[in-house]
VEXPA-898760 format. One record per residue: residue in one letter; x, y, z of N, C-alpha, C in turn. Coordinates in nm, 3 decimals, padded with zeros to 5 digits. Each point is the difference from the previous one (the first is absolute). Example, Ala and Ser with C-alpha at 12.3 -4.5 7.8 and 13.67 -1.06 7.14 Angstrom:
residues 2
DOTOR  type     n_c1     n_c2     n_c3    ca_c1    ca_c2    ca_c3     c_c1     c_c2     c_c3
DOTOR     A   01.319  -00.569   00.780  -00.089   00.119   00.000   00.090   00.120   00.000
DOTOR     S  -00.035   00.105  -00.072   00.082   00.119   00.006  -00.077   00.109   00.073
END
This chain:
residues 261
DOTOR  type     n_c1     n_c2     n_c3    ca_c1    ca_c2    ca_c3     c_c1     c_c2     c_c3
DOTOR     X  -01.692  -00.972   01.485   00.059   00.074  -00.111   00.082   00.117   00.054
DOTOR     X   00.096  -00.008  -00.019   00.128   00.073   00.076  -00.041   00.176  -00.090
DOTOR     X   00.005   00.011  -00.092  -00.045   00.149  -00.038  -00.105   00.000  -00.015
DOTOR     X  -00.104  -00.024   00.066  -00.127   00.079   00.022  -00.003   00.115   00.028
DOTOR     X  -00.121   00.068  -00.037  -00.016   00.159   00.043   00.161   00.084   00.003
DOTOR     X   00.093  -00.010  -00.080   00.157   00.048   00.022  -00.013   00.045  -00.103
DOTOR     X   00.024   00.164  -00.033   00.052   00.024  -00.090   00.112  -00.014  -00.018
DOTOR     X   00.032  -00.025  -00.189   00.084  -00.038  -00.062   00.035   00.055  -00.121
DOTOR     X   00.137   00.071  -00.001  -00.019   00.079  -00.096   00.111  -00.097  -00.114
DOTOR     X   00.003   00.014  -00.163   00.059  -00.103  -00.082   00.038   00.104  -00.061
DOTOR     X   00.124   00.013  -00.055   00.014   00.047  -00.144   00.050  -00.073  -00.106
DOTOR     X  -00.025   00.019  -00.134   00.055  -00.105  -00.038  -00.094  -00.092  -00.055
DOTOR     X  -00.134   00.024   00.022  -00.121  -00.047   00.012  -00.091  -00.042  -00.080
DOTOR     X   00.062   00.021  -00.120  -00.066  -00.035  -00.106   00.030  -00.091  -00.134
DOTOR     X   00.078  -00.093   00.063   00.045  -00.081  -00.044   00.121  -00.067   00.113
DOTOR     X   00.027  -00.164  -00.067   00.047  -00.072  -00.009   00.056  -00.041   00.201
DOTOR     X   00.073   00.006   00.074  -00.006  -00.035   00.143  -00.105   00.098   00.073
DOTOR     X  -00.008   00.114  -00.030  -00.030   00.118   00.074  -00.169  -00.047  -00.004
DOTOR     X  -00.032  -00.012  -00.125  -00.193  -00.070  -00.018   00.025  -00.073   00.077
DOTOR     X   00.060  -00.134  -00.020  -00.030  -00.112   00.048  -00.005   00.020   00.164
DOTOR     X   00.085   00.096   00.050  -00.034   00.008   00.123  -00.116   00.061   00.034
DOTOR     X  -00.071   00.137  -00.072  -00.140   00.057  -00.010  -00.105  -00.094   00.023
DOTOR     X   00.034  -00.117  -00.080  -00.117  -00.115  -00.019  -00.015  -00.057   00.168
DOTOR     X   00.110  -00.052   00.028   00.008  -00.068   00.085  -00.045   00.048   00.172
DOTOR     X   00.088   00.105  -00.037  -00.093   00.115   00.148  -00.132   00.017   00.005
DOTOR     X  -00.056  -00.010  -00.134  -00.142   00.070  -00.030  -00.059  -00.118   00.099
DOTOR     X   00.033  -00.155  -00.043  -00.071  -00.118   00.071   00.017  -00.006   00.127
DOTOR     X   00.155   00.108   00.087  -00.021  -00.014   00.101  -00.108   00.130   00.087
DOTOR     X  -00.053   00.094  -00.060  -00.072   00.102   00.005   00.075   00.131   00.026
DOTOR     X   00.129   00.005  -00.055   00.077   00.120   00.051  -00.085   00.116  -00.064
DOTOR     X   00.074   00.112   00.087  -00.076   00.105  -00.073   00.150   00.030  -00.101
DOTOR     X  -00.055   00.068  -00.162   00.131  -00.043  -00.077  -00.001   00.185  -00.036
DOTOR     X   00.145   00.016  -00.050   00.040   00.132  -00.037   00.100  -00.077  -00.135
DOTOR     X  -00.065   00.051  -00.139   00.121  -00.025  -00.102  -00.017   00.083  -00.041
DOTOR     X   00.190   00.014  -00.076   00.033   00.061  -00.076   00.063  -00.038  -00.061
DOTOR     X   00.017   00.037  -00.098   00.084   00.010  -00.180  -00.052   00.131  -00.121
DOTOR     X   00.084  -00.039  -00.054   00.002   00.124  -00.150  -00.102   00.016  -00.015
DOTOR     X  -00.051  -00.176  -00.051  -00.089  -00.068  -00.089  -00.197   00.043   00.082
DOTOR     X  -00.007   00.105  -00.023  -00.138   00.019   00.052  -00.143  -00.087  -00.017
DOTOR     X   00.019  -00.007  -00.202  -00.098  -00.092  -00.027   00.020  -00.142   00.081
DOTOR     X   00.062  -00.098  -00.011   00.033  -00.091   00.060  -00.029  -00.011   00.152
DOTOR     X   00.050   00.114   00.126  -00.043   00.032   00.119  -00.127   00.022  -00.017
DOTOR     X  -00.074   00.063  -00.053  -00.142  -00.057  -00.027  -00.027  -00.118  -00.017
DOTOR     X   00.016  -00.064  -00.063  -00.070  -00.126  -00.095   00.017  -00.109   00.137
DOTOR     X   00.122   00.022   00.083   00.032  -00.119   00.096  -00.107   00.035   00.138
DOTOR     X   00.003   00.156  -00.029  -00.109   00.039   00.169  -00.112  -00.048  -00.054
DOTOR     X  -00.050  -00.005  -00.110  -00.176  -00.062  -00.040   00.033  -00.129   00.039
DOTOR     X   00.087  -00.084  -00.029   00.013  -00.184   00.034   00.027  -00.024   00.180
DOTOR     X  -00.003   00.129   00.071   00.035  -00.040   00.138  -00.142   00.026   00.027
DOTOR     X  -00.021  -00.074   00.182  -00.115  -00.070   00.060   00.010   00.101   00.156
DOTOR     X   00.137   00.077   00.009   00.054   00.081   00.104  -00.021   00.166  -00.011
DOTOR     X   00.018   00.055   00.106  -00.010   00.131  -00.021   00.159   00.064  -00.045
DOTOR     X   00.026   00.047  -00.083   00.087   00.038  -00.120   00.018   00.159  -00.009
DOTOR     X   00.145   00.044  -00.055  -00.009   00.139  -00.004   00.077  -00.015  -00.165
DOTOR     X   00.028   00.051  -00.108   00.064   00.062  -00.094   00.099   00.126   00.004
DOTOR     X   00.114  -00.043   00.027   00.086   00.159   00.014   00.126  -00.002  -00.090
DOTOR     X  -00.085   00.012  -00.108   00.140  -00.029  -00.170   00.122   00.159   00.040
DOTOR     X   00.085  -00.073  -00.030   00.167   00.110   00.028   00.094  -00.075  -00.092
DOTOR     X   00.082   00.086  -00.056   00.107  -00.015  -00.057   00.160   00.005   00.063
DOTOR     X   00.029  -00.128   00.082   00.135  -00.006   00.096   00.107   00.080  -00.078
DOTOR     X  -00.015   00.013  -00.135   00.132   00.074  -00.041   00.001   00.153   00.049
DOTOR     X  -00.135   00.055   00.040  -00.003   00.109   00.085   00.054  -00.017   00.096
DOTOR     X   00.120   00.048   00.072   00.058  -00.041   00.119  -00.076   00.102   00.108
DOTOR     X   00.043   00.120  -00.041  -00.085   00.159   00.058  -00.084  -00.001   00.043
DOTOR     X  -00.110  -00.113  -00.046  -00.120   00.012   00.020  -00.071  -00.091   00.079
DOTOR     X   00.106  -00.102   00.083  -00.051  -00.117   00.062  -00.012  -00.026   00.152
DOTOR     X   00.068   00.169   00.023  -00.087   00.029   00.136  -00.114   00.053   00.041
DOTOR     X  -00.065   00.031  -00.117  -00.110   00.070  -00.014  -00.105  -00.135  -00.038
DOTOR     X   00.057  -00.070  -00.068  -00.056  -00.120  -00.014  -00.060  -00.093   00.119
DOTOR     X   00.128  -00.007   00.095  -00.034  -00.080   00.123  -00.142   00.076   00.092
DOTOR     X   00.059   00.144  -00.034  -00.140   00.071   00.116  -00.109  -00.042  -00.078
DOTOR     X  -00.044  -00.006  -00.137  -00.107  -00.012  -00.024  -00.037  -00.155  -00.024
DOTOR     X   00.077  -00.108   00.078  -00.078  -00.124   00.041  -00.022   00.014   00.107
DOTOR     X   00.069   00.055   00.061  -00.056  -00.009   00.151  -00.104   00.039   00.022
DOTOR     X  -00.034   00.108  -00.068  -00.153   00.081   00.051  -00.092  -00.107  -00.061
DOTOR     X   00.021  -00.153  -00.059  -00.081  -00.036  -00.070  -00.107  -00.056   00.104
DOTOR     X   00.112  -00.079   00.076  -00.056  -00.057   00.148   00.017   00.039   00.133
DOTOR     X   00.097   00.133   00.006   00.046   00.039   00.107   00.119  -00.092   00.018
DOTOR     X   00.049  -00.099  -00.024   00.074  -00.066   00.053   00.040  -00.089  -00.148
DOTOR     X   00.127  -00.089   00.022   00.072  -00.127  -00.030   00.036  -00.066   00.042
DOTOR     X  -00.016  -00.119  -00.037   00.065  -00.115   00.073   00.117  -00.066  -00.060
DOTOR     X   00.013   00.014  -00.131   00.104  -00.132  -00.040  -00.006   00.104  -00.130
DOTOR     X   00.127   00.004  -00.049   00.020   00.087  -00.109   00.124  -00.141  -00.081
DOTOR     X  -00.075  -00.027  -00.125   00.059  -00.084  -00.053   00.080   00.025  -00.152
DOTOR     X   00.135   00.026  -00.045   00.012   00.108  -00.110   00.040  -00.102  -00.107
DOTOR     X  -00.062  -00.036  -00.080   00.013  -00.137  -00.122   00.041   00.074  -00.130
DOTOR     X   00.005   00.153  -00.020   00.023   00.036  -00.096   00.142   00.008  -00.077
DOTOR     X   00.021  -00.057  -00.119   00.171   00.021  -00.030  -00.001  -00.018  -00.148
DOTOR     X   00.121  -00.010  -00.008   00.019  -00.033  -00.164   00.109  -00.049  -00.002
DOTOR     X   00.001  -00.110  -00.102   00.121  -00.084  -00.024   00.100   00.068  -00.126
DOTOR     X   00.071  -00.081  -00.054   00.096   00.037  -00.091   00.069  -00.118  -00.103
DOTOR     X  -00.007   00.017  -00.122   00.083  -00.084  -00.064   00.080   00.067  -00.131
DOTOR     X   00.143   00.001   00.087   00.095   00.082  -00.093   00.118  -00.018   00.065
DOTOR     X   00.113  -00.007  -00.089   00.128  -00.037   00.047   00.051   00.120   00.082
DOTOR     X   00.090   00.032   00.075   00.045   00.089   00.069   00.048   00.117  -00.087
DOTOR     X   00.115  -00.017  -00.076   00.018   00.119  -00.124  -00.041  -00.014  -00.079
DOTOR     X  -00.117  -00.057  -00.012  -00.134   00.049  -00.086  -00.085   00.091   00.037
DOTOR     X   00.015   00.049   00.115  -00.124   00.023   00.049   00.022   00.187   00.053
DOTOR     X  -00.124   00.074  -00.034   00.031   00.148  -00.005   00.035   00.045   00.170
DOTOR     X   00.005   00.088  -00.007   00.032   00.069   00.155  -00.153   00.014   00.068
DOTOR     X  -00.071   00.060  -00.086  -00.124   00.035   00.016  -00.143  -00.132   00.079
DOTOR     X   00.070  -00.120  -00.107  -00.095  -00.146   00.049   00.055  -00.001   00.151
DOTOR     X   00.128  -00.002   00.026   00.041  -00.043   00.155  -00.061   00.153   00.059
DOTOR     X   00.022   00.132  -00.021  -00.090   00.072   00.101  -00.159  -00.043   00.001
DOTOR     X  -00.063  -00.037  -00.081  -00.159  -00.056   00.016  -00.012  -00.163   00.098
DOTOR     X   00.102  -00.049  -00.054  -00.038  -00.140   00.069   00.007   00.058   00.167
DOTOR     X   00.142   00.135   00.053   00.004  -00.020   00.126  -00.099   00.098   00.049
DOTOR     X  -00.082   00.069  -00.099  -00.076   00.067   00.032  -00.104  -00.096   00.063
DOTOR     X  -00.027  -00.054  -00.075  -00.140  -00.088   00.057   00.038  -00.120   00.065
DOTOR     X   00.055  -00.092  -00.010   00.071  -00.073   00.084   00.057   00.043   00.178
DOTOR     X   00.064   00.068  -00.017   00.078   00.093   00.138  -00.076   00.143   00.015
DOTOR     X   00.019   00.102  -00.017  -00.015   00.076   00.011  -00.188   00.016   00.040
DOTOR     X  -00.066  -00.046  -00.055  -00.184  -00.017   00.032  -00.060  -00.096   00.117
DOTOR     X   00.094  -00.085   00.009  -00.008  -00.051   00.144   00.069   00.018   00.111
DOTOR     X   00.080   00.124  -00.015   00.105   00.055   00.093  -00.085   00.120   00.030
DOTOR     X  -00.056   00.111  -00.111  -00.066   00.042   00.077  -00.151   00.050  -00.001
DOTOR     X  -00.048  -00.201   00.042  -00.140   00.024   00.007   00.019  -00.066   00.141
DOTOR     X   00.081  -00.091   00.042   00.016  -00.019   00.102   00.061   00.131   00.085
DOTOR     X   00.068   00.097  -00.036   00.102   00.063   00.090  -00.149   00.066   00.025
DOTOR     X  -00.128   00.062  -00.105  -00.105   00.087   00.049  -00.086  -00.061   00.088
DOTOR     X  -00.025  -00.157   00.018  -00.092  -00.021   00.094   00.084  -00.055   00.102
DOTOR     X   00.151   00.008   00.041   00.075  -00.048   00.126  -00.049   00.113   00.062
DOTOR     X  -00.060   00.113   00.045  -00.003   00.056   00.127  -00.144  -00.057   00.071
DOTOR     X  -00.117   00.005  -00.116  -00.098  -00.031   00.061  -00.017  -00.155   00.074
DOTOR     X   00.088  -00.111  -00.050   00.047  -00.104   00.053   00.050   00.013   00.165
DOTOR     X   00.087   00.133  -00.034   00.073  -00.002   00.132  -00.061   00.016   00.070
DOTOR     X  -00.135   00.140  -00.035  -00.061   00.034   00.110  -00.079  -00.087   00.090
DOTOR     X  -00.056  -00.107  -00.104  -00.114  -00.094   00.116   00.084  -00.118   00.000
DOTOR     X   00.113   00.001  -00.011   00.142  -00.140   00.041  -00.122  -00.109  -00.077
DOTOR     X   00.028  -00.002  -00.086  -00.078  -00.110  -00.099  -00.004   00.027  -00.139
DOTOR     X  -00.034  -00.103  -00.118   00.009  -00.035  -00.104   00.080  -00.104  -00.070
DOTOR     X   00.021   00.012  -00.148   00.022  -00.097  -00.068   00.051   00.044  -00.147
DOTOR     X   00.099   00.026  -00.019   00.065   00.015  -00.115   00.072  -00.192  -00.073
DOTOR     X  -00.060   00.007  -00.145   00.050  -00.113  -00.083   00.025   00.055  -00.116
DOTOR     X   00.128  -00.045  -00.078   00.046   00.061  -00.151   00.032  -00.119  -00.037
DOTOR     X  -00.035   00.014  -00.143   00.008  -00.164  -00.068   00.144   00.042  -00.097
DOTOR     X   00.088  -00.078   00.076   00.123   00.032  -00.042   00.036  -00.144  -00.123
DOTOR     X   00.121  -00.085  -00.019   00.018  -00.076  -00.061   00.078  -00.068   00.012
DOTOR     X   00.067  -00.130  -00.077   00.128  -00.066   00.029   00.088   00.070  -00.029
DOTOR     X  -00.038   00.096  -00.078   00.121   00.093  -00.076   00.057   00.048   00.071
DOTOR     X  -00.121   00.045   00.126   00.051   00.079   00.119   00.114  -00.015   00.060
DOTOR     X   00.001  -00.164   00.027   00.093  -00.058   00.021   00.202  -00.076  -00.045
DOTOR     X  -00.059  -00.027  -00.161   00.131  -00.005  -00.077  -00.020   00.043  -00.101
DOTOR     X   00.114   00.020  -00.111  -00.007   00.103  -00.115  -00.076  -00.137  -00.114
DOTOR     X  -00.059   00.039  -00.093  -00.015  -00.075  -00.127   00.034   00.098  -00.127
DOTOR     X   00.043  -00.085  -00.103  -00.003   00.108  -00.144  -00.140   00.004  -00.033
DOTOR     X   00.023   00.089  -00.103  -00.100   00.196  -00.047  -00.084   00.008   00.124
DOTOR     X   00.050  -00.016   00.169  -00.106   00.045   00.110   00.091   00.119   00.030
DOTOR     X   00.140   00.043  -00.042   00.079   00.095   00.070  -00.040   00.128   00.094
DOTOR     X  -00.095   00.059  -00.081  -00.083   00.145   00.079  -00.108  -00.071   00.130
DOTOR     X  -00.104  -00.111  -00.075  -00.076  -00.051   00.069   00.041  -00.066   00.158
DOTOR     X   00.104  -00.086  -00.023   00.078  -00.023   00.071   00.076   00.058   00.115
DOTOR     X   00.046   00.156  -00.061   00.046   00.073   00.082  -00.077   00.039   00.096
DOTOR     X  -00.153   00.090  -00.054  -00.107   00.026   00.052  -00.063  -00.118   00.088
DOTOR     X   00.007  -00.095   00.008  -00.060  -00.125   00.075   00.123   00.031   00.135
DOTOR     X   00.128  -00.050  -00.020   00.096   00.048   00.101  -00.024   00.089   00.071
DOTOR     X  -00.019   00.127  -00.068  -00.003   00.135   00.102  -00.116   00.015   00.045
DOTOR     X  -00.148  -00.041  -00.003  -00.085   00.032   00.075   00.012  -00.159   00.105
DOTOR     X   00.100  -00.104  -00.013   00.028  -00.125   00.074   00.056   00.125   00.143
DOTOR     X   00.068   00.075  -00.049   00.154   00.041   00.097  -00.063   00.114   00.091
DOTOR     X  -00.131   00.064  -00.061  -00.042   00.107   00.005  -00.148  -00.063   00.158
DOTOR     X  -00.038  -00.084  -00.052  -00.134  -00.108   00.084   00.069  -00.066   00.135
DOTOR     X   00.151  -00.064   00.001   00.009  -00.079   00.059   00.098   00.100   00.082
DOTOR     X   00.052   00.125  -00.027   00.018   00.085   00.126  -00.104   00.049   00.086
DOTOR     X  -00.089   00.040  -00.088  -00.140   00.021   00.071  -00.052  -00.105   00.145
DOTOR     X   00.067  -00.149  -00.061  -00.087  -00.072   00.056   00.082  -00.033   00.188
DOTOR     X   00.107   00.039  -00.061   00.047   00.006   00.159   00.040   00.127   00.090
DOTOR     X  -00.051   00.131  -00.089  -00.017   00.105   00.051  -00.147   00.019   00.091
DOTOR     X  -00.114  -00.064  -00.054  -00.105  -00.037   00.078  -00.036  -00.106   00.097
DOTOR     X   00.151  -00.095   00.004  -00.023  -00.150   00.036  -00.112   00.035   00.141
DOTOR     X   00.005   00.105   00.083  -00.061   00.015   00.147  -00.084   00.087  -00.041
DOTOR     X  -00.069  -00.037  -00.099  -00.131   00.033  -00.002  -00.144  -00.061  -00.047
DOTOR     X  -00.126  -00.019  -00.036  -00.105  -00.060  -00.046   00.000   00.003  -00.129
DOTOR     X   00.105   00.073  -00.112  -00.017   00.034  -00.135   00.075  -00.124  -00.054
DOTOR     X  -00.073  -00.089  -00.090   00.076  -00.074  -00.063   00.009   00.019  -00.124
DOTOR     X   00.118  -00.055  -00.073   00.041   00.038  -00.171   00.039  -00.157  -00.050
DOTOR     X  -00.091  -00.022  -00.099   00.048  -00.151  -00.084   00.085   00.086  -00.094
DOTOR     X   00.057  -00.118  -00.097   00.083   00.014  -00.082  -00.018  -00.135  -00.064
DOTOR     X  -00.099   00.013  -00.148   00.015  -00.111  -00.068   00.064  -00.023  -00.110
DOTOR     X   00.074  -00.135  -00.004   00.064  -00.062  -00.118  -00.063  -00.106  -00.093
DOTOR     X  -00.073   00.045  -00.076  -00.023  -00.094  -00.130   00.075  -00.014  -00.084
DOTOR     X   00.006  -00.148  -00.030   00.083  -00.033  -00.168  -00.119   00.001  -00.058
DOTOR     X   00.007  -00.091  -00.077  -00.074  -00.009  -00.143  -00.130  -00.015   00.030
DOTOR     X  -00.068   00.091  -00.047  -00.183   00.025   00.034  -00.077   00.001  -00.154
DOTOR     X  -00.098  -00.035   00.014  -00.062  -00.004  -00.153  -00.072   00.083  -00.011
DOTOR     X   00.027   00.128   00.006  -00.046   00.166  -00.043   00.053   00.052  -00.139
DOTOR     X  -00.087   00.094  -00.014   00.048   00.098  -00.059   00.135   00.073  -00.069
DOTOR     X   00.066  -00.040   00.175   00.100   00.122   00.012   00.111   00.023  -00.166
DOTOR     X   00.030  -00.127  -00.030   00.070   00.053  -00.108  -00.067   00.113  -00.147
DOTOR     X  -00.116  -00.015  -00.004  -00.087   00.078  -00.082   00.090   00.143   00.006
DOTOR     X  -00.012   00.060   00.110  -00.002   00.130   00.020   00.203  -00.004   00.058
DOTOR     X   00.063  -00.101  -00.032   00.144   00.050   00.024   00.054   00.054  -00.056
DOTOR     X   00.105   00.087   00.019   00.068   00.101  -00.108   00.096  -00.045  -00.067
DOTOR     X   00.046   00.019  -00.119   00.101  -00.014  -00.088   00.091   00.084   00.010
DOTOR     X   00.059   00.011  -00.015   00.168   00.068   00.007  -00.039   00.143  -00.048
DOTOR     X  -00.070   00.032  -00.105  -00.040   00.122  -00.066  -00.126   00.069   00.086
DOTOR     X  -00.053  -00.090   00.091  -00.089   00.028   00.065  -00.203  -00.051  -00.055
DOTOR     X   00.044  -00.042  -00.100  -00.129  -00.061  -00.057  -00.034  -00.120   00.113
DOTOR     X  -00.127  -00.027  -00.029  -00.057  -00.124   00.065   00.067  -00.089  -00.066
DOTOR     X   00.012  -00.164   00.052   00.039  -00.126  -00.034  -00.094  -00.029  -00.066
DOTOR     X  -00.137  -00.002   00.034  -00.115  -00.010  -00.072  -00.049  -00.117  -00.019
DOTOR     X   00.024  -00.138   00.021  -00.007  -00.121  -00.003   00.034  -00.053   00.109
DOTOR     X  -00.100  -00.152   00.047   00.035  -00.112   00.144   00.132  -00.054  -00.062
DOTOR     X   00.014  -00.013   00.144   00.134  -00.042   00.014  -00.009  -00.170   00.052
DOTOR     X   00.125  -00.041  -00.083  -00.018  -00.170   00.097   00.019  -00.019   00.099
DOTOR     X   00.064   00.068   00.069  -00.007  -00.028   00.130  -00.084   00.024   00.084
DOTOR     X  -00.079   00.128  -00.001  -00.098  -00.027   00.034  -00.080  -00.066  -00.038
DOTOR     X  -00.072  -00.059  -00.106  -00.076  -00.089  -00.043  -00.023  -00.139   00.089
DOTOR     X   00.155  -00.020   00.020   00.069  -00.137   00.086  -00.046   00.058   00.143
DOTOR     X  -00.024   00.074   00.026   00.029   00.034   00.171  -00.136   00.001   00.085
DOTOR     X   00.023  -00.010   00.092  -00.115   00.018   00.155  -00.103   00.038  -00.068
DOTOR     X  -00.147  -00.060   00.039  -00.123   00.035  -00.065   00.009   00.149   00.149
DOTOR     X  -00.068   00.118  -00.087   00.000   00.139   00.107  -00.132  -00.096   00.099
DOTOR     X  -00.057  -00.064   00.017  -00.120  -00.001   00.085   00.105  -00.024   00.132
DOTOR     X   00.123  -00.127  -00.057   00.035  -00.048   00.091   00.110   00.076   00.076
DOTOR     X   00.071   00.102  -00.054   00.097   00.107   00.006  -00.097   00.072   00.113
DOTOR     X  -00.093   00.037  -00.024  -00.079   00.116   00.075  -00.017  -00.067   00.152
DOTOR     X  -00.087  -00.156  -00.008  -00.019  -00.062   00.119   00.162   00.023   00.091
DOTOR     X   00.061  -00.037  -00.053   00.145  -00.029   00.048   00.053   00.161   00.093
DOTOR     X  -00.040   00.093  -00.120   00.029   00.168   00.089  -00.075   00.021   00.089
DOTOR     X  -00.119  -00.008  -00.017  -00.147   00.031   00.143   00.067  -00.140   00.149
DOTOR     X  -00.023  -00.090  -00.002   00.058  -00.066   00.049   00.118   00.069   00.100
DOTOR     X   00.109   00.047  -00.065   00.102   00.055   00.054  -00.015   00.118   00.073
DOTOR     X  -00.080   00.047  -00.089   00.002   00.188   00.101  -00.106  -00.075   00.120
DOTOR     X  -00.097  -00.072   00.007  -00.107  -00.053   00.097   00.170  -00.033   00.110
DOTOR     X   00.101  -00.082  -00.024   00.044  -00.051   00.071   00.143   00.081   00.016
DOTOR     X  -00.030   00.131  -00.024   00.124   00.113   00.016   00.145  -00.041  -00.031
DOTOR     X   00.028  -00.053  -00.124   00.094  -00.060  -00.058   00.064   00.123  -00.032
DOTOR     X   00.156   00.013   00.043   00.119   00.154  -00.082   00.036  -00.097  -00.117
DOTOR     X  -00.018  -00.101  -00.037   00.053  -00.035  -00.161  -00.107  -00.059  -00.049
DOTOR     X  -00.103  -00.004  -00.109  -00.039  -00.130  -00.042   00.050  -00.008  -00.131
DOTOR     X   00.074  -00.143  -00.019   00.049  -00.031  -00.127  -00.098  -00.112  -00.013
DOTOR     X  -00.009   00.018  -00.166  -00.126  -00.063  -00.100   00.057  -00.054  -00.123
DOTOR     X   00.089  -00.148   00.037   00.059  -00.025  -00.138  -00.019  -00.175   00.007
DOTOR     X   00.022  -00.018  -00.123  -00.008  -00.180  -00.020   00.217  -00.007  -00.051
DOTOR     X  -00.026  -00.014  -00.169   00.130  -00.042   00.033   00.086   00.079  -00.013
DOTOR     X  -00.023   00.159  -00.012   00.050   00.089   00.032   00.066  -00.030   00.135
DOTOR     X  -00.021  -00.021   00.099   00.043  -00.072   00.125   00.174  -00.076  -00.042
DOTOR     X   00.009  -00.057  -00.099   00.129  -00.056  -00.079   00.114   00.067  -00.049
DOTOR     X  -00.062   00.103  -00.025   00.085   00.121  -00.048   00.047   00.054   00.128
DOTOR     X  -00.081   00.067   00.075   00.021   00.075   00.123   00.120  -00.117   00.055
DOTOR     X  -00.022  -00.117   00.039   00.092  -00.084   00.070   00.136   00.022  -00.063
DOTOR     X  -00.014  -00.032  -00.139   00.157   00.018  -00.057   00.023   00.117   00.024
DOTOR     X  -00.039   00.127  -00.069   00.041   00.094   00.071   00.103   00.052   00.161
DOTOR     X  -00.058  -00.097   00.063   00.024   00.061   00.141   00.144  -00.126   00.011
DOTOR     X   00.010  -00.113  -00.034   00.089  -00.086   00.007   00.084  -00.029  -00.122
DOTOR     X  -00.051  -00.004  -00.126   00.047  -00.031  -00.069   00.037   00.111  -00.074
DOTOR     X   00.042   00.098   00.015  -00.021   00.159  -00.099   00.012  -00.024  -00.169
DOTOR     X   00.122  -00.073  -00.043   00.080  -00.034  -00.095  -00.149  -00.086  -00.110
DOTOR     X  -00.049  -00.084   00.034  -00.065  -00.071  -00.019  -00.166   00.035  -00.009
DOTOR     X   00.003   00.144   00.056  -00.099   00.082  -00.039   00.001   00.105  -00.101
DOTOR     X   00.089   00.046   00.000   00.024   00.100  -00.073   00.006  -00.091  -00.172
DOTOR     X   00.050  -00.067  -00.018   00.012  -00.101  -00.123  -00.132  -00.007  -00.050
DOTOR     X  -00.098  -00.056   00.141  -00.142  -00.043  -00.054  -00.095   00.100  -00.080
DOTOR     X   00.050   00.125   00.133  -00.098   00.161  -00.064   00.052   00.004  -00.098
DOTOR     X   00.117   00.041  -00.062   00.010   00.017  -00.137   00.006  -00.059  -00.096
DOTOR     X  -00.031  -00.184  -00.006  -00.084  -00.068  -00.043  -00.118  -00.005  -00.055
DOTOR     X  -00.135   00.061   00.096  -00.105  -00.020   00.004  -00.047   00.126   00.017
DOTOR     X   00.124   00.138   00.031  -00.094   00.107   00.017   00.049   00.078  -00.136
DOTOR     X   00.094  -00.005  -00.050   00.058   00.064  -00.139  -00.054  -00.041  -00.123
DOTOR     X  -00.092   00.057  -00.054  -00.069  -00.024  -00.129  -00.058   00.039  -00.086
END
């Protein structure tokens, strides 16, 4: 069991990829560090684990406050091993629909909370030339879709923001994943924002249709075990991406097809 005895810190954690990875570490005996908003819930999941577990609820839209954050996991175990950041929020709203305010929150938590929760624990990394930074990024990350415009952007810039990182450290022991999921059968649309900034408030079909999370999660652990700088996590999302890259004309038709509605 590749994370044994490793601490592991999650945020994001209380729901939908970010659990499913909680669960899954727990079976490999990691030692676990979550966080999210959602306190009750970070409870309810540390009573169902079989591992030794910490609770450290934070609010990422605190930016100010997330270096203060990092010192106080560390003192949990003295140490980290694998810092995994699953926390985000999606979006469904047309582009000039959508307030100024939703795109500063999406890049708040999207970019800006994994920029600098990583930028607070890159020294202690440096110091013992080791660790493990992973952010669960998206396809979005990758190409634009409609009402993802902010989301989208935010997926890009912590893409542009990770993958300088990753060859600024290339000569060193610190590795950084960067994951791409399409369609996962979470949550995530529950809690996406609307143009006015309200929740979406309802599943979405596409996720409904998409990757069971057990199998999403196997697929990420897997990767960071095998120090992967990309893991992409898609079925026929995979179709899109292709046209995209070859066919542009013939993509763009489809998204606003199937993403305008």
């Amino acid at each position: 069991m590749h994370f044994k005895d490793k601490v592991v810190w999650i945020t994001g954690a209380s729901s939908g990829i970010g659990k499913e990875l909680v669960i899954q570490l727990s079976k490999q005996n990691a030692i676990l560090i979550l966080t999210s908003t959602n306190l009750t819930l970070l409870n309810e999941l540390q009573a169902s684990l079989t591992t030794k577990s910490y609770v450290l609820p934070f609010d990422l839209l605190n930016i100010d406050g997330i270096e203060n954050l990092v010192q106080q996991a560390m003192q949990l175990e003295g140490k980290i091993d694998y810092v995994i950041q699953s926390a985000g929020i999606s979006q469904r709203s047309l582009a000039n629909e959508t307030n100024l305010d939703v795109y500063k929150k999406l890049m708040a938590i999207n970019y800006f909370a994994p920029l600098a929760l990583t930028q607070a624990i890159l020294p202690y990394f440096k110091k013992i030339d080791s660790g493990s930074i992973t952010v669960i990024s998206s396809i979005a990350g990758l190409i634009g879709f409609p009402l993802r415009s902010g989301y989208c952007a935010s997926k890009h810039a912590i893409k542009g923001y990770l993958e300088t990182l990753q060859s600024e450290l290339y000569k060193t022991n610190i590795h950084i994943s960067i994951v791409y999921p399409g369609r996962i059968n979470t949550p995530i649309s529950k809690n996406a924002l609307l143009g006015n900034g309200l929740q979406f408030g309802s599943s979405d079909e596409n996720n409904e249709v998409g990757m069971e999370v057990s199998v999403c999660a196997e697929k990420i652990l897997s990767g960071i075990e095998k120090r992967k700088k990309n893991i992409i996590i898609v079925k026929a999302e995979r179709i899109l991406f292709w046209l995209w890259w070859f066919v542009p004309s013939l993509y763009y038709k489809i998204a606003n097809s199937k993403g305008v509605k």
